[in-house]
Structure formats: structure tokens, C-alpha cells
C-alpha positions in Angstrom: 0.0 0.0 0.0 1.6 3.4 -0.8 1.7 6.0 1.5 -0.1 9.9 1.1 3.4 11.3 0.4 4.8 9.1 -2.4 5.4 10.3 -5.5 3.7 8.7 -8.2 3.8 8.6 -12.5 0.5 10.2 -13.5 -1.3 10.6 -16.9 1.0 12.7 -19.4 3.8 11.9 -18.0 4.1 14.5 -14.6 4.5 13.1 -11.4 2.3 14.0 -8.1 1.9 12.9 -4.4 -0.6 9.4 -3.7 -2.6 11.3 -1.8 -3.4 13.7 -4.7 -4.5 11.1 -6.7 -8.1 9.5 -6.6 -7.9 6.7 -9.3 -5.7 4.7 -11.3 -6.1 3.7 -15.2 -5.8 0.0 -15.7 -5.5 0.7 -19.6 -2.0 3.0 -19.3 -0.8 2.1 -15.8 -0.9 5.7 -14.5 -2.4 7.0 -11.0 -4.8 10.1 -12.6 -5.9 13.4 -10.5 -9.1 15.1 -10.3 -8.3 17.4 -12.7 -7.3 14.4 -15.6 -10.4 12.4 -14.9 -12.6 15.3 -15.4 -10.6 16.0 -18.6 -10.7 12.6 -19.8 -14.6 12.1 -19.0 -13.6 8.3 -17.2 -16.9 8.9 -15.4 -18.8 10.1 -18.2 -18.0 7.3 -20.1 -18.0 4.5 -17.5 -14.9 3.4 -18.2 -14.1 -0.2 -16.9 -10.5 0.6 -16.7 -10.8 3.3 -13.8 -9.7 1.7 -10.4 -11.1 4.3 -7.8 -8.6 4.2 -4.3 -10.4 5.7 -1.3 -10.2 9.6 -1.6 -12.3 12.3 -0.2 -13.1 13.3 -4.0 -15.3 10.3 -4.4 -17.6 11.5 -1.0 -17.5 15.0 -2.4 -19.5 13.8 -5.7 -21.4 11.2 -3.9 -22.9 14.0 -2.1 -23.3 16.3 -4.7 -25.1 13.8 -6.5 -27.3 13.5 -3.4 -28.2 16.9 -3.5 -28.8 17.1 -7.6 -31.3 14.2 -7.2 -33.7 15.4 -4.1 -31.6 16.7 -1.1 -32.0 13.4 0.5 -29.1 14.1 2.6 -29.6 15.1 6.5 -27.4 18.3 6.1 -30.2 19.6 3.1 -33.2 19.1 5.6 -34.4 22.2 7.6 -37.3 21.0 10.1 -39.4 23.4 11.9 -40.8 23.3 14.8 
């Protein structure tokens, strides 16, 4: 398991911290930022060859999502009394 502070070969070449990095690409063998999924549209087009690691970016768009659909979550709810 690597560690938030190792360096790591990203998408075009660059290299970044592990913690920086949210997913890895099967297809080219490269860890990929936020910013490089977004660009490539991995979600968009459900690509099989994403690996998602555990990364606060994932709970940040799971919630959005929550929010886009209904407000469902707690946090969205105002109850008065």
C-alpha cells in the first residue's frame, strides 16, 4: 500500500503525491488526479479501466449527486418546529 506522500507517475507523463491522486487507469498504468479524470470524461463514459482508491473526491461527488437528485441528505433538511 503506498503511502499519502509518495510520489507517483501520472497521466501525461508528470508526477504527483498518492494522496493527490483519486484513481488509477488500468489501460496506461498511470495513478490520474481530479483534474485528468474530469478532462478525460472516465466517469462520463464508465470506463471499466478506472480503479477508484479511497479519496475524499469520491464522497464529495457522492454527495453532490445526493443533493442534484432530491436533497436526500440530513445536512439539506431544515425541520421546523
Amino acid at each position: 500500500m503506498k503511502q499519502p506522500y509518495d510520489i507517483v507517475k501520472v497521466l501525461y507523463g508528470s508526477e504527483t503525491y498518492f494522496k493527490n491522486c483519486p484513481g488509477f487507469c488500468k489501460l496506461h498504468h498511470k495513478h490520474l488526479t481530479t483534474k485528468q479524470i474530469k478532462q478525460k470524461g472516465c466517469l462520463g463514459k464508465q470506463c471499466k479501466y478506472l480503479d477508484k482508491f479511497e479519496h475524499r473526491y469520491w464522497e464529495i461527488r457522492e454527495k453532490r449527486k445526493q443533493l442534484k437528485k432530491g436533497g436526500n441528505l440530513i445536512e439539506n433538511k431544515i425541520e421546523y418546529n
